[in-house]
KEFIGU-195667 format. One record per residue (C-alpha): residue in three letters; z negated, y negated, x negated. Coordinates in pm, whole numbers, plus 50000, padded with zeros to 5 digits. Each point is the difference from the previous one (the first is absolute). Layout:
// KEFIGU-195667
alaZYX;...
***
This chain:
// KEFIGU-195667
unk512272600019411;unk499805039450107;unk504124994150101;unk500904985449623;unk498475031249808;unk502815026750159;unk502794969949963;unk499094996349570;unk499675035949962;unk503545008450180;unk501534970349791;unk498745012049699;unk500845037050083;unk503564986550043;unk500234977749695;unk499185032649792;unk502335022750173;unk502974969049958;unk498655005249667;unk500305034849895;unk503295003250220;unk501284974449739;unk498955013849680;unk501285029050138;unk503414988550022;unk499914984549666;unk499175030149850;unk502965019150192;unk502184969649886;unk499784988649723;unk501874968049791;unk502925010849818;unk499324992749655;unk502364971549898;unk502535011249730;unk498884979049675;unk496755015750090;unk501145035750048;unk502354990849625;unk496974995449825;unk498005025650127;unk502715030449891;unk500404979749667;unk497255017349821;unk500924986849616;unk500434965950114;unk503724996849853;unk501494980950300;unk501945029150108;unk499635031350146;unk501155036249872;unk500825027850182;unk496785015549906;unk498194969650113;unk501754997050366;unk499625038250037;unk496905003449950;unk498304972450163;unk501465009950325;unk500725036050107;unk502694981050283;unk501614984349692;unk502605028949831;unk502135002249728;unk503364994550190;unk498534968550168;unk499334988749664;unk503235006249930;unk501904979850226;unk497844974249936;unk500384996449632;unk503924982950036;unk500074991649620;unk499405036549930;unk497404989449722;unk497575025250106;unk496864975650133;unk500344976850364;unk499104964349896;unk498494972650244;unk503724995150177;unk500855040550012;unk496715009050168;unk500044970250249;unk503415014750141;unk497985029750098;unk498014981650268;unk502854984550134;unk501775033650078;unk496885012950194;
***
């Protein structure tokens, strides 16, 4: 009985370090968000497409010339298809 005490205590000491190593790498890398997801996070009015107001400002790594060189149809917004082509690029 005196030899099980140390034996739970080091299991459980190493259960919460597996832990907390884990969480720790979670944290350092995280899920990409998937790109419908990202779409209707920058598309702030809800229209179903995104300005270049809207993708700038939502993410300071998204810039004007990206949006840009998304936008093929020259229309001045990225729908669904446009902004999808971004994620396969990168």
């Amino acid at each position: 009985m005196k030899a099980t005490k140390p034996i739970i205590t080091l299991l459980a000491c190493a259960l919460c370090a597996g832990t907390a190593l884990a969480a720790g790498h979670a944290a350092k890398n995280p899920k990409p968000t998937p790109p419908v997801d990202e779409f209707k996070t920058l598309d702030t009015n809800h229209d179903g497409k995104l300005s270049k107001d809207e993708f700038t400002a939502g993410d300071k790594a998204n810039t004007a010339e990206e949006f840009d060189k998304l936008d093929k149809n020259h229309d001045g917004y990225l729908d669904h298809s446009e902004f999808s082509q971004r994620h396969k690029k990168h």
